[in-house]
N, C-alpha and C positions, 0 to 999 in steps of 0.2 A: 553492500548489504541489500537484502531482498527476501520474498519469500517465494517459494514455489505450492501451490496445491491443485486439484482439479475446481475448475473455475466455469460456471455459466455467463453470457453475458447477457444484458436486460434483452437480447434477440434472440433469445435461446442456444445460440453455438455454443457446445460443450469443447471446454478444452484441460486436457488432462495436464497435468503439472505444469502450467498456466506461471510466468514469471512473473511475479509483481514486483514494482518496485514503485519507491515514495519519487515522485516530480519532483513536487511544490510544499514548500510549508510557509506557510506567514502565521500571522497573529499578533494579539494585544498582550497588554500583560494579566487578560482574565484568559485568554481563548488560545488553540492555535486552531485551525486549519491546513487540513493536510489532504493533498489530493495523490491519489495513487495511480497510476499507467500499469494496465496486463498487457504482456505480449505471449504470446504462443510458448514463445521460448527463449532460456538466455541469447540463444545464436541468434538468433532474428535482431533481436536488441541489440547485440551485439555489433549486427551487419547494416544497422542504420535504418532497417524496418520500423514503420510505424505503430503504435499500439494501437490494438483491437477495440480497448476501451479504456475510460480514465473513470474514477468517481472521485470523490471525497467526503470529507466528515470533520466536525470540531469537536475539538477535546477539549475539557476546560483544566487550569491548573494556576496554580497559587501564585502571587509574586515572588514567592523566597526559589523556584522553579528556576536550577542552574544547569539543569543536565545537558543531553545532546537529544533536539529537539526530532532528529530522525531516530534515534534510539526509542524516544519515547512513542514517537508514530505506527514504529513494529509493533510492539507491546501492547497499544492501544488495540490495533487491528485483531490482534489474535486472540484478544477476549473477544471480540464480536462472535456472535453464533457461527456463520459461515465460512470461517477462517480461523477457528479451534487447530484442523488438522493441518496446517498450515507448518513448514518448516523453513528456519531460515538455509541461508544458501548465498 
């Protein structure tokens, strides 16, 4: 699972359908934290290439909260403004 869109990074290099995908997720039972890797592209990723950048973000969620805790990290991402046109992949 992952999402593909056209991606800036905080250097400015523009990169067109840009591979995201979730690293890292921890968290409490109020919080997760979820940190994301873009790379260029799946193949790059694929061929053991490094990502170009990582960020992350916390989302908060209740303790009755059973689901799958990368499922919930796409979801979140893709309300965010910048990552609307966002498709999984």
């Amino acid at each position: 699972m992952a999402l593909q869109t056209n991606y800036t990074t905080q250097h400015g290099l523009s990169i067109q359908s840009a591979y995201i995908r979730v690293s890292y997720v921890h968290g409490d039972k109020n919080n997760l934290c979820i940190e994301f890797a873009v790379y260029p592209s799946k193949l790059l990723r694929d061929a053991g290439k490094p990502c170009v950048e990582a960020f992350n973000f916390t989302v908060s969620h209740d303790l009755e909260f059973r689901g799958n805790s990368i499922q919930l990290a796409y979801s979140e991402m893709k309300k965010r403004n910048e990552f609307t046109e966002a498709t999984d992949v």
